[in-house]
N, CA and C atoms of all chains as a GROMACS GRO file, in nm:
protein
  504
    1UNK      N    1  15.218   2.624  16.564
    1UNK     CA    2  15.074   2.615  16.594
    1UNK      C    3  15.051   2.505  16.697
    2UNK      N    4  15.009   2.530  16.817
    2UNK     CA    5  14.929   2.432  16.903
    2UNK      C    6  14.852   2.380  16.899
    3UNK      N    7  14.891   2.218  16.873
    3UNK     CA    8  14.760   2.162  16.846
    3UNK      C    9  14.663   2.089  16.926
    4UNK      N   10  14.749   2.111  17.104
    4UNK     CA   11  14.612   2.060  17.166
    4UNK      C   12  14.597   2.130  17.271
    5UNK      N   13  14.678   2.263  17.271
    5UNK     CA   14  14.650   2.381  17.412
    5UNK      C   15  14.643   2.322  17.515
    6UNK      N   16  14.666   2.191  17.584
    6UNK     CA   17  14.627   2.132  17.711
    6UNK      C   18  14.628   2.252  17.853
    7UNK      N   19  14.511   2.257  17.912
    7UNK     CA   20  14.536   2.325  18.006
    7UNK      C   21  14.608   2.260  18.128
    8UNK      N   22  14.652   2.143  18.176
    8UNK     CA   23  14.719   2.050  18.254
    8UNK      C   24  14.793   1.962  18.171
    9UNK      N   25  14.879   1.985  18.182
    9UNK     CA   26  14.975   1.816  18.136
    9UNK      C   27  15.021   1.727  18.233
   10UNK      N   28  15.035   1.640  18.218
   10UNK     CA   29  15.015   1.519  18.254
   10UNK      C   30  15.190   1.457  18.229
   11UNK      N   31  15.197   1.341  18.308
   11UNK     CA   32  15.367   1.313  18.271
   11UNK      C   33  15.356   1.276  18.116
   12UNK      N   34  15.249   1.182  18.083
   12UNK     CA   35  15.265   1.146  17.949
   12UNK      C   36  15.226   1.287  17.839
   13UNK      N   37  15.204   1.374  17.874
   13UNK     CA   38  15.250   1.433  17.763
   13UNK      C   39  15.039   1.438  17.725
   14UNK      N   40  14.962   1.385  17.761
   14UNK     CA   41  14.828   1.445  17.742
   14UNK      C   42  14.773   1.519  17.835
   15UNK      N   43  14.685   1.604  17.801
   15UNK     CA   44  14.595   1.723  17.854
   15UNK      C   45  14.496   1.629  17.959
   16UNK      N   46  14.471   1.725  18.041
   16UNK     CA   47  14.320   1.692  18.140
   16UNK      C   48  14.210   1.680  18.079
   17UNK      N   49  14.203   1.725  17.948
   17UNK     CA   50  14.060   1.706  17.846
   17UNK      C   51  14.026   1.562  17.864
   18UNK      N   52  13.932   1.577  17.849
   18UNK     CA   53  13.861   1.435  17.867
   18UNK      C   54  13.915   1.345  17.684
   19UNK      N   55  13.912   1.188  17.658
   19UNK     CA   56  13.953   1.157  17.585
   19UNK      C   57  13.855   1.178  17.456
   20UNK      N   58  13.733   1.224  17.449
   20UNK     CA   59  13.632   1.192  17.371
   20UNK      C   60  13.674   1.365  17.302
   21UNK      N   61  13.680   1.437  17.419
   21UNK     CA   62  13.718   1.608  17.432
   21UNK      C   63  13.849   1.605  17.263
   22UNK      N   64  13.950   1.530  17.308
   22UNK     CA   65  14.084   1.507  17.213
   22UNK      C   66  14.039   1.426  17.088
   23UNK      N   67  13.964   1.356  17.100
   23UNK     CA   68  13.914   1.284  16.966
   23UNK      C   69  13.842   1.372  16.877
   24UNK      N   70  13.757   1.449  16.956
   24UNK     CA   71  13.695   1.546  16.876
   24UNK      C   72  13.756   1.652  16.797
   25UNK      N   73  13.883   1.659  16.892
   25UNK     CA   74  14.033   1.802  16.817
   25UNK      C   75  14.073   1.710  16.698
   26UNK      N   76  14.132   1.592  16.735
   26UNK     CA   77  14.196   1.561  16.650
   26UNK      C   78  14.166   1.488  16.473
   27UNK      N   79  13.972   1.442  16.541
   27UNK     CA   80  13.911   1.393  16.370
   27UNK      C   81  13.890   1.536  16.302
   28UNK      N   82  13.868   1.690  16.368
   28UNK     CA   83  13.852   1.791  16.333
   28UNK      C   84  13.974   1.859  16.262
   29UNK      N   85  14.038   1.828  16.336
   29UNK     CA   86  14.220   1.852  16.294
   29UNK      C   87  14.267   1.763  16.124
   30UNK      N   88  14.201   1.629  16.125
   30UNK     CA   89  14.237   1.534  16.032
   30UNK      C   90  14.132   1.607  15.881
   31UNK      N   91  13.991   1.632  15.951
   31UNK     CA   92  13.906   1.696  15.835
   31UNK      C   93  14.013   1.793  15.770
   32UNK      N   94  14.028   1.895  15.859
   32UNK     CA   95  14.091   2.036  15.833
   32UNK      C   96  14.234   1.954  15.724
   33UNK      N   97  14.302   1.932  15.752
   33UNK     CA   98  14.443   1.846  15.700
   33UNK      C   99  14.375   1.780  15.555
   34UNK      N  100  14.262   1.752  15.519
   34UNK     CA  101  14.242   1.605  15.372
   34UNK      C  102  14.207   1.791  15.316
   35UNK      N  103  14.092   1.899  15.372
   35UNK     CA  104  14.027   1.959  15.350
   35UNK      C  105  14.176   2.084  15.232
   36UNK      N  106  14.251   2.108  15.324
   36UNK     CA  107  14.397   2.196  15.273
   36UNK      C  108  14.472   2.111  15.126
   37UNK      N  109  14.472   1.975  15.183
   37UNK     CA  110  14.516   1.915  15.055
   37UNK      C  111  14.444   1.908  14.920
   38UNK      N  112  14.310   1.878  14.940
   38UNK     CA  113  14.210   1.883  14.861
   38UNK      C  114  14.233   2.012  14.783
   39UNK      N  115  14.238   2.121  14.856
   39UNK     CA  116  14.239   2.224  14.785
   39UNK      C  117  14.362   2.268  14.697
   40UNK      N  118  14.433   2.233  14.752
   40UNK     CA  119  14.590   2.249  14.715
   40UNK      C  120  14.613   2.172  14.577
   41UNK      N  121  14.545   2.022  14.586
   41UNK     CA  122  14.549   1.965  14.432
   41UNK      C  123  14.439   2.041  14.322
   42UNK      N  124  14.324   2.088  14.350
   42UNK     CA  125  14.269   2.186  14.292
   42UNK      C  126  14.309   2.253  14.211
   43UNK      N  127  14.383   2.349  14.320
   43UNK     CA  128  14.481   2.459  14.249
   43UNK      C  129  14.550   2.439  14.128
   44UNK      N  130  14.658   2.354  14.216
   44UNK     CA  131  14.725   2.312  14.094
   44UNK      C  132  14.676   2.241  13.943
   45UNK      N  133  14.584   2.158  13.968
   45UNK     CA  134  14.513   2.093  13.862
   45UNK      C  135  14.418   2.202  13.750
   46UNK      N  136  14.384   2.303  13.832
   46UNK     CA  137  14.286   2.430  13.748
   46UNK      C  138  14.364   2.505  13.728
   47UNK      N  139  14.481   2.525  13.765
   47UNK     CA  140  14.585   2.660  13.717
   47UNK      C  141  14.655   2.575  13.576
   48UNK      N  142  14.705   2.410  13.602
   48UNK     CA  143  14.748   2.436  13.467
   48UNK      C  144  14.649   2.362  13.323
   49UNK      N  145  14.536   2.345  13.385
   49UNK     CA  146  14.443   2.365  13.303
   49UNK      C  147  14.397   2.496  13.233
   50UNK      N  148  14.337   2.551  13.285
   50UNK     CA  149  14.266   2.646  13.251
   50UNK      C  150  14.370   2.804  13.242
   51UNK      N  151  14.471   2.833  13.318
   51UNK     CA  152  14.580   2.964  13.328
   51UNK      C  153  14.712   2.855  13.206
   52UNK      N  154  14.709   2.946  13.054
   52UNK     CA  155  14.793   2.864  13.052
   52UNK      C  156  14.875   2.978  12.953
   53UNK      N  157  14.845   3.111  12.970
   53UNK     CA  158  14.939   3.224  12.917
   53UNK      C  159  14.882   3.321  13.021
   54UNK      N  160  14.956   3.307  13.151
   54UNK     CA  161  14.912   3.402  13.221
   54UNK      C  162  14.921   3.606  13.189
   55UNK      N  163  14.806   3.666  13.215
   55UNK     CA  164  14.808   3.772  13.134
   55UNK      C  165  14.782   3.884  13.288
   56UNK      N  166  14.753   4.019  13.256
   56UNK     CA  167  14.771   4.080  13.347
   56UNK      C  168  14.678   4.096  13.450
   57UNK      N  169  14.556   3.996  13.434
   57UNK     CA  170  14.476   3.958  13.468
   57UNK      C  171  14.356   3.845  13.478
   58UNK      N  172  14.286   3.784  13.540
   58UNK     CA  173  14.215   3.699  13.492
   58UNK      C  174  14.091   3.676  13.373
   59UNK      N  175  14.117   3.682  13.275
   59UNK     CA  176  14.001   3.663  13.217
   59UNK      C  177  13.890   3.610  13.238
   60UNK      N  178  13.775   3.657  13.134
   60UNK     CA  179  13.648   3.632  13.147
   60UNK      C  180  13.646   3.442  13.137
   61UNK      N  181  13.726   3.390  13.035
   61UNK     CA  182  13.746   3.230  13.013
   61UNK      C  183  13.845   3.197  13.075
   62UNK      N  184  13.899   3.247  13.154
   62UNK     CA  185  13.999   3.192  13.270
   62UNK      C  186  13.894   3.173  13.371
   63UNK      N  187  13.821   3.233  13.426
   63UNK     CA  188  13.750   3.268  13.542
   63UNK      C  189  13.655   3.174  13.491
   64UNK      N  190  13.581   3.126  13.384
   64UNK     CA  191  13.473   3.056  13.378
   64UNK      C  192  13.515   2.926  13.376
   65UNK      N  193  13.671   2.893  13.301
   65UNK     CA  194  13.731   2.784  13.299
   65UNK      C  195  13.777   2.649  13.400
   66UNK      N  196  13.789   2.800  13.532
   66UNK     CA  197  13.828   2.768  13.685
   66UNK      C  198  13.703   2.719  13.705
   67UNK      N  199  13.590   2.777  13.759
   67UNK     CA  200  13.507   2.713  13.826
   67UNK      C  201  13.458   2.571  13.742
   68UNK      N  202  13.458   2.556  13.607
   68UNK     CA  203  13.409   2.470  13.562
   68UNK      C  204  13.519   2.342  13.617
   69UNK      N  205  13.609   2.390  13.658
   69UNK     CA  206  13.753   2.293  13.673
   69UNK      C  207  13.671   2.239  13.804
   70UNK      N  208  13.686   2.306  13.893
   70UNK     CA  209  13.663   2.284  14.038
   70UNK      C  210  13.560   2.182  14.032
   71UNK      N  211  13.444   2.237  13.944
   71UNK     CA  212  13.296   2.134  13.985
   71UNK      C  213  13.331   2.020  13.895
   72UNK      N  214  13.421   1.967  13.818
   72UNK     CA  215  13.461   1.844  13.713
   72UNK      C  216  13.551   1.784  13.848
   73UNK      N  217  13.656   1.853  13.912
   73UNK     CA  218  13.751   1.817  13.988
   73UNK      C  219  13.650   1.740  14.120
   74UNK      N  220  13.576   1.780  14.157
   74UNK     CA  221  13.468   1.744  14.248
   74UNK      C  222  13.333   1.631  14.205
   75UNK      N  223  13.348   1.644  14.126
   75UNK     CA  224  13.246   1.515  14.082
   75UNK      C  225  13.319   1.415  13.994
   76UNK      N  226  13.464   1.446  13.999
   76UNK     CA  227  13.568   1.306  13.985
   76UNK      C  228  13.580   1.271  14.078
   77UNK      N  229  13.596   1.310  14.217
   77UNK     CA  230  13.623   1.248  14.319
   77UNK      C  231  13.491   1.210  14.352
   78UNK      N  232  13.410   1.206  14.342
   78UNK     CA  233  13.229   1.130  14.364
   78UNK      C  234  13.293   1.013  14.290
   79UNK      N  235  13.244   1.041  14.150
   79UNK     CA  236  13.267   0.941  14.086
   79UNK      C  237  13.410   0.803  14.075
   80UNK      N  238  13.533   0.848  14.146
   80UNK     CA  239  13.597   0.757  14.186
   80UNK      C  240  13.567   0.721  14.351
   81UNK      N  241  13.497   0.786  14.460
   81UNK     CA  242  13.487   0.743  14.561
   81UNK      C  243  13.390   0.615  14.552
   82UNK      N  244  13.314   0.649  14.452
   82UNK     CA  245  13.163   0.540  14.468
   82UNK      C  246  13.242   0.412  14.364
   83UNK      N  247  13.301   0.451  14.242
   83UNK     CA  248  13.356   0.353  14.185
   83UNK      C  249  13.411   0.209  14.299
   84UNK      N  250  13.444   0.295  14.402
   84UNK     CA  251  13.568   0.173  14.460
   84UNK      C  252  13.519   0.116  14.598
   85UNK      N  253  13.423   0.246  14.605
   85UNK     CA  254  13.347   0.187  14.790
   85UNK      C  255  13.191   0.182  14.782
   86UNK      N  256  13.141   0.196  14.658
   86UNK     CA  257  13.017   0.163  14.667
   86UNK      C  258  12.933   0.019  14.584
   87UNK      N  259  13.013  -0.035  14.529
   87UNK     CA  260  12.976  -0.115  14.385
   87UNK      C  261  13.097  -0.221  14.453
   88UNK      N  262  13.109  -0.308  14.518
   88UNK     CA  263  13.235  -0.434  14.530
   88UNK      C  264  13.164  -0.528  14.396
   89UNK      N  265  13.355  -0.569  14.372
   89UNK     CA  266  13.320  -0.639  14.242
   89UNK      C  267  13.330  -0.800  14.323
   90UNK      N  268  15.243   1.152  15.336
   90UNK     CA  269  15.087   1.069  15.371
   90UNK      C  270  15.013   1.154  15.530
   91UNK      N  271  14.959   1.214  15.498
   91UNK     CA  272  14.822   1.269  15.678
   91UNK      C  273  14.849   1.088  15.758
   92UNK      N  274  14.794   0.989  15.676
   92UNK     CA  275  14.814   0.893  15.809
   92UNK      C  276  14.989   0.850  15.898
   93UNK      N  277  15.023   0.864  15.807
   93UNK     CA  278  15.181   0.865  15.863
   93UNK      C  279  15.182   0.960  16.000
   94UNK      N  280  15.128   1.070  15.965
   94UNK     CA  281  15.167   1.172  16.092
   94UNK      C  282  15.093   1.088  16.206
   95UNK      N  283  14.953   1.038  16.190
   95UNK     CA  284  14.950   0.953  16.284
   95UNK      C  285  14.989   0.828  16.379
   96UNK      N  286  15.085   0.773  16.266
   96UNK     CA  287  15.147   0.632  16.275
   96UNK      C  288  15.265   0.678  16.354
   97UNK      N  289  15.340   0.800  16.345
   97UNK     CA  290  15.473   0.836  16.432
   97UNK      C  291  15.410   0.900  16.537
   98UNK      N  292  15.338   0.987  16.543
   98UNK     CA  293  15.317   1.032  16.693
   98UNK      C  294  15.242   0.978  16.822
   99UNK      N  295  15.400   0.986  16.881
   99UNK     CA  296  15.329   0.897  17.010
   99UNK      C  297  15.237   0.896  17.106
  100UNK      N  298  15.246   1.076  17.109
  100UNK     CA  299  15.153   1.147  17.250
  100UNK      C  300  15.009   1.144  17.226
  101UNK      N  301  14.951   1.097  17.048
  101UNK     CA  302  14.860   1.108  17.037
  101UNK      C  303  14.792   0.999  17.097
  102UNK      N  304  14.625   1.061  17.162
  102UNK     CA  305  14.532   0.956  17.166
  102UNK      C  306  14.537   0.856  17.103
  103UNK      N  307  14.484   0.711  17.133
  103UNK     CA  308  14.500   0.609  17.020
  103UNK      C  309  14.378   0.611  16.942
  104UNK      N  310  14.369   0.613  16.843
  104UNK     CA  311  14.280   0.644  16.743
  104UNK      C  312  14.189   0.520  16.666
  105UNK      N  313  14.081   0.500  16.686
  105UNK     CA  314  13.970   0.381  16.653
  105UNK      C  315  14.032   0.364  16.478
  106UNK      N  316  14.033   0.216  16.531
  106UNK     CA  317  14.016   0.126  16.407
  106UNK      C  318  13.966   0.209  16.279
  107UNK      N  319  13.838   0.228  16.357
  107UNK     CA  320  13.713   0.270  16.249
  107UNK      C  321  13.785   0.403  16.188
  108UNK      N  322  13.842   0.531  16.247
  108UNK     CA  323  13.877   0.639  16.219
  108UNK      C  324  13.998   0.606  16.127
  109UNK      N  325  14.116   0.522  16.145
  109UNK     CA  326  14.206   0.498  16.074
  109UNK      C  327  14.173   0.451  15.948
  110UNK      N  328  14.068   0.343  15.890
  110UNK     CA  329  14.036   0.328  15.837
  110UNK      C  330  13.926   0.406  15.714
  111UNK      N  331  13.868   0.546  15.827
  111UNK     CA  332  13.833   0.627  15.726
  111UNK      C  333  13.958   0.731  15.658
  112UNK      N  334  14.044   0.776  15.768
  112UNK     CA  335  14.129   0.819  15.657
  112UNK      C  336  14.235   0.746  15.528
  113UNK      N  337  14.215   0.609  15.540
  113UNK     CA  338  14.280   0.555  15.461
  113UNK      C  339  14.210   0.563  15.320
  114UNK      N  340  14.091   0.555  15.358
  114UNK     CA  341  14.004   0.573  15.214
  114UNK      C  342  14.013   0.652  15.163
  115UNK      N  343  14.022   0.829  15.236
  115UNK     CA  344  14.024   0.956  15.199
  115UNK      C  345  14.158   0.937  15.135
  116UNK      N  346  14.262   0.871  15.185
  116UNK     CA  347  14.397   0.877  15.107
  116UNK      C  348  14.377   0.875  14.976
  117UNK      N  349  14.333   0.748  14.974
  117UNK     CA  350  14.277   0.647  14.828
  117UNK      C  351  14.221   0.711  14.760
  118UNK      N  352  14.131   0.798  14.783
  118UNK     CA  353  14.059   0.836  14.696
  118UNK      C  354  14.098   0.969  14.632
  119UNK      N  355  14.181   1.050  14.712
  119UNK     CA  356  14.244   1.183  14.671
  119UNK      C  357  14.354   1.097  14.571
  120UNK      N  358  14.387   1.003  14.611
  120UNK     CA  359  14.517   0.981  14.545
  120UNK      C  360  14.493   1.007  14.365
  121UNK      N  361  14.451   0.842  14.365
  121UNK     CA  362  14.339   0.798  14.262
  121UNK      C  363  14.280   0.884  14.157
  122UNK      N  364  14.227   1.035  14.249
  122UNK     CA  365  14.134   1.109  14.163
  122UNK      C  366  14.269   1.180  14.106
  123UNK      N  367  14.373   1.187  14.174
  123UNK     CA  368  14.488   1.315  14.122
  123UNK      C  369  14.534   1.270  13.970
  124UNK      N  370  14.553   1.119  13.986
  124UNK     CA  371  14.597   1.047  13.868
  124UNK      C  372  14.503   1.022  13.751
  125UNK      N  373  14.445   1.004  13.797
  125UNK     CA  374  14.328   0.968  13.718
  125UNK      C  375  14.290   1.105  13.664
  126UNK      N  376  14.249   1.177  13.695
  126UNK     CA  377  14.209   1.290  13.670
  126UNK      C  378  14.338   1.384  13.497
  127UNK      N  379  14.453   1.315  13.581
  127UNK     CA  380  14.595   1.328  13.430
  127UNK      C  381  14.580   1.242  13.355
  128UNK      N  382  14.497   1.142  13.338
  128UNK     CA  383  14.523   1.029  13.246
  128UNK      C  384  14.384   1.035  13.166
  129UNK      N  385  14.265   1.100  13.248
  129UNK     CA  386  14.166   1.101  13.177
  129UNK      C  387  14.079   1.245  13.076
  130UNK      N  388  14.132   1.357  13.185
  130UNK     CA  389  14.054   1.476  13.164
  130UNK      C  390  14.221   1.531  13.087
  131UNK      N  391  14.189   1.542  12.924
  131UNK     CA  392  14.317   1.557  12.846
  131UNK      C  393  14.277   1.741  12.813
  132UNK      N  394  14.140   1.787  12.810
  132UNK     CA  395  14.141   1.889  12.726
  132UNK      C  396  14.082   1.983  12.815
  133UNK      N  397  14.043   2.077  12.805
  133UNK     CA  398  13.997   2.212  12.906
  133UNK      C  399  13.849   2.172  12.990
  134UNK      N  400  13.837   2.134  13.095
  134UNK     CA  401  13.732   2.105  13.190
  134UNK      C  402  13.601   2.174  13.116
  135UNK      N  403  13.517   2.100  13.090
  135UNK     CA  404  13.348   2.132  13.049
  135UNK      C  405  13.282   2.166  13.112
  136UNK      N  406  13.110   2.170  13.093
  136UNK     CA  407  13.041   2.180  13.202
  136UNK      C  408  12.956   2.031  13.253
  137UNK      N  409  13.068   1.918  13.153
  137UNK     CA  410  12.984   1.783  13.179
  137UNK      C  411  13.088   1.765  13.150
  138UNK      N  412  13.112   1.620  13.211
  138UNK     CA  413  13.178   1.511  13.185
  138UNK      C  414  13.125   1.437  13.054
  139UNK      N  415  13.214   1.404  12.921
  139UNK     CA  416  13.216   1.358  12.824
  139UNK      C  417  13.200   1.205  12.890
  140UNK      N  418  13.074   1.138  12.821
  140UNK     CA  419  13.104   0.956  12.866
  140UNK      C  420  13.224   0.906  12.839
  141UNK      N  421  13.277   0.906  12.781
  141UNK     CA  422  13.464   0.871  12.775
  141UNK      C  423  13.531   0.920  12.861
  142UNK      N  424  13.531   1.065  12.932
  142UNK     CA  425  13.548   1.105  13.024
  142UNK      C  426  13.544   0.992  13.121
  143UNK      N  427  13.380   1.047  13.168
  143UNK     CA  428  13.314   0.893  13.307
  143UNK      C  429  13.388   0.806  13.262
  144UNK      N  430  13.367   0.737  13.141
  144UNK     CA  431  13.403   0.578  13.141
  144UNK      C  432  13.573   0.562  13.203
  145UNK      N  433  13.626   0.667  13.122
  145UNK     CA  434  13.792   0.661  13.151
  145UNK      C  435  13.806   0.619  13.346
  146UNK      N  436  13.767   0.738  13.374
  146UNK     CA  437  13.774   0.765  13.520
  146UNK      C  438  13.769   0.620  13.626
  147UNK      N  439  13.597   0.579  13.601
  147UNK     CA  440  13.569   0.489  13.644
  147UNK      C  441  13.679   0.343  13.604
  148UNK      N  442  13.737   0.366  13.486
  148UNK     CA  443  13.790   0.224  13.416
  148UNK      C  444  13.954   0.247  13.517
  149UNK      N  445  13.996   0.360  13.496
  149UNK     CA  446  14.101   0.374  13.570
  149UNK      C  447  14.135   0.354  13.718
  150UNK      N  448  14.029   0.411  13.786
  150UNK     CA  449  14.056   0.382  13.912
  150UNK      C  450  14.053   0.240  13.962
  151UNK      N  451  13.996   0.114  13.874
  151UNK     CA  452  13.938  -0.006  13.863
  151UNK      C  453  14.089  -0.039  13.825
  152UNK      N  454  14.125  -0.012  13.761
  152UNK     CA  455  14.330  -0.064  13.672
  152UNK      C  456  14.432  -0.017  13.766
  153UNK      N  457  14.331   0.145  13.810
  153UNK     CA  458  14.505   0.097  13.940
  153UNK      C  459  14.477   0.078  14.093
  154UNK      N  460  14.320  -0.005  14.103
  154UNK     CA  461  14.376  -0.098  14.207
  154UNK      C  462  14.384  -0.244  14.170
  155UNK      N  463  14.390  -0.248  14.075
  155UNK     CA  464  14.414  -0.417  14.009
  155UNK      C  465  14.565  -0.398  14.023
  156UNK      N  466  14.594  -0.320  13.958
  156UNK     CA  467  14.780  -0.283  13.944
  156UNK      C  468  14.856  -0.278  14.112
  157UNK      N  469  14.781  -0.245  14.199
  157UNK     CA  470  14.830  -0.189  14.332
  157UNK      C  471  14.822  -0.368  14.384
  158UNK      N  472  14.745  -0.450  14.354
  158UNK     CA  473  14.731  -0.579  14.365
  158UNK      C  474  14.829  -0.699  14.325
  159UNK      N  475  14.890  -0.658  14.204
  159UNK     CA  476  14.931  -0.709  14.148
  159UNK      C  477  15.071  -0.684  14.187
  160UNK      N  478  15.084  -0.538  14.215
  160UNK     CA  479  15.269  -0.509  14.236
  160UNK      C  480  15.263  -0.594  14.368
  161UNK      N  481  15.177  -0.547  14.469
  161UNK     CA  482  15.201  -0.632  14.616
  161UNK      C  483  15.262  -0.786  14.533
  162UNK      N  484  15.154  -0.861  14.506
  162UNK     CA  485  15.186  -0.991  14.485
  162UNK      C  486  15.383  -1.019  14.377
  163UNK      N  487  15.375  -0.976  14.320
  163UNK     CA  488  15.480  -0.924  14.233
  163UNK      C  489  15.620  -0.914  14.372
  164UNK      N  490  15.603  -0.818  14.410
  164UNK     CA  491  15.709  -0.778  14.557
  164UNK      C  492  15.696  -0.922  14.673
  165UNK      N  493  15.606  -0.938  14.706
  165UNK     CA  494  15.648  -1.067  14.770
  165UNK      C  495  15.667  -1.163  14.728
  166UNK      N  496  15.623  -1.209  14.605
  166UNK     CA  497  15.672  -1.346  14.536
  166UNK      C  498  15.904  -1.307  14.500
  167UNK      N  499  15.915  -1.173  14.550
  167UNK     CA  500  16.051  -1.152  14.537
  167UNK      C  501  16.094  -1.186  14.673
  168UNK      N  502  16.046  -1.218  14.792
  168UNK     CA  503  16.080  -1.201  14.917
  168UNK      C  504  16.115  -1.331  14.956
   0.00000   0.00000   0.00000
């Protein structure tokens, strides 16, 4: 995957994009990157929560189990973001 | 570590203080919640957080950066 398509390169190895142009790829690039991981610990954290005799399908309390996972999994991370950057001891 | 990939590559733009410093937090805080999240949430996710729950959470993330404090000091008093 290409991650900065430069239409000109340059000896050093950067594009003709302007630098503000590349900052913008790359904090977008960094979102995308926390955004995959985020999800990825999710997964794992609600599958072996909630899937824990997998059957030939998802159940009705598998399926309700998950989302309840996700929105607990998401307002732990509130609640430890503000714990540590909003309140200095 | 996402910031590592930044710390080795060379070709990249150099990247503001300020930006490095927000992904360091995002580190921290994914980290933190992963652990925390095993040490506190023991039984099948609710539709609320149990106050022992909160309290755990909040008490934990508070113990392991006291602990992350403490090993530093710990490791260089070996140096």
């Amino acid at each position: 995957m290409d991650s900065f398509s430069p239409s000109s390169t340059s000896s050093n190895g950067l594009s003709g994009q302007s630098t503000e142009a590349l900052m913008d790829q790359v904090k977008s690039q960094l979102a995308q990157a926390y955004a995959e991981e985020f999800l990825e610990t999710v997964r794992s954290k609600c599958f072996a929560k909630c899937i824990t005799k997998p059957g030939t399908s998802l159940s009705g309390s598998e399926s309700s189990c998950i989302s309840r996972c996700v929105d607990r999994y998401v307002e732990a991370t509130g609640i430890i973001s503000r714990t540590l950057f909003s309140s200095p001891r | 570590m996402i910031i590592n990939m930044l710390k080795t590559s060379h070709q990249l733009v150099h990247i503001s203080h300020q930006e490095k410093q927000k992904a360091m937090v995002s580190e921290m805080v994914g980290k933190i919640t992963n652990v925390c999240w095993d040490k506190c949430i023991t039984s099948t996710p609710g539709s609320k957080f149990s106050s022992s729950e909160s309290t755990c959470l909040t008490n934990c993330a508070q113990r392991y950066v006291d602990m992350s404090v403490l090993i530093m000091k710990r490791f260089q008093s070996m140096q």
